[in-house]
N, C-alpha and C positions, 0 to 999 in steps of 0.2 A: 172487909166484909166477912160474916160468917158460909160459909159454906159446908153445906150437908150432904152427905154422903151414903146414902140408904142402898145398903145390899140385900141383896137374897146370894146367900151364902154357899156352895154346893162341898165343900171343904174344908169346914172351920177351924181344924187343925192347921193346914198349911195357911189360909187365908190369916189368921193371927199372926203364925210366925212369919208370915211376908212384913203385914206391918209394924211388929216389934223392932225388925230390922229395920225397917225404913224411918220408924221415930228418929232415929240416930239423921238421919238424912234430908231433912225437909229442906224445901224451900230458904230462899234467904227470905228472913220477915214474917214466914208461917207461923202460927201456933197450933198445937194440937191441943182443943180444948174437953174434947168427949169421946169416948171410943166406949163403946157398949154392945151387947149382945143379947139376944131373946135367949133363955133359957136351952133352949136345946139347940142352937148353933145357926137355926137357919138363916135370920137375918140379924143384922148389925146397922149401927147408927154410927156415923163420926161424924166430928163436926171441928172443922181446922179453918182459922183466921187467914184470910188472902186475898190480895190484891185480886183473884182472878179464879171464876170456877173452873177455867182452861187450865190454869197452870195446879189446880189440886187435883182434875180428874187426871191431867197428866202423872203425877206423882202417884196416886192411888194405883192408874193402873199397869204402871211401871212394875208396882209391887207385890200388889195383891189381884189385878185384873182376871189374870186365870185362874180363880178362885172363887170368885162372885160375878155377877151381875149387880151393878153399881148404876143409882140415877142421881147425878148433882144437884143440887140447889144451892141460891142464896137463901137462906133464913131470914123472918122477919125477925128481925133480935126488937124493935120496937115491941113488938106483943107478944116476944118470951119473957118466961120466969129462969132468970137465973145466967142469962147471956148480957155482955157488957153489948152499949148502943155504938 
């Protein structure tokens, strides 16, 4: 499944460098397919392939937690543009 990742960001600075680092570290089977940003830092969108929103919110806020305020979702990837089904 895809799952989404929507922050409001209170440190965009350290919130990035959490998950640069943690690219390196993901999940067995994850993909990290979208990491994006609103222009001026506040909030962020990812979006990482897994078995499980438990086991991505785990990750995220292993990493970046103390840095955002993060609400999971699965994605309908049926009625996006540009996500595999």
């Amino acid at each position: 499944m895809h799952v989404m990742a929507v922050s409001t960001v209170s440190d965009d600075g350290k919130f990035w460098s959490g998950l640069k680092k943690a690219q390196a570290k993901l999940p067995k089977g994850a993909r990290w397919k979208v990491a994006v940003a609103s222009t001026d830092g506040a909030k962020a969108v990812n979006i990482i392939t897994h078995d499980s929103i438990d086991g991505v919110r785990d990750f995220f806020e292993a990493h970046a937690g103390a840095y955002a305020t993060t609400e999971y979702f699965e994605a309908d990837a049926a009625n996006a543009v540009g996500l595999s089904r």
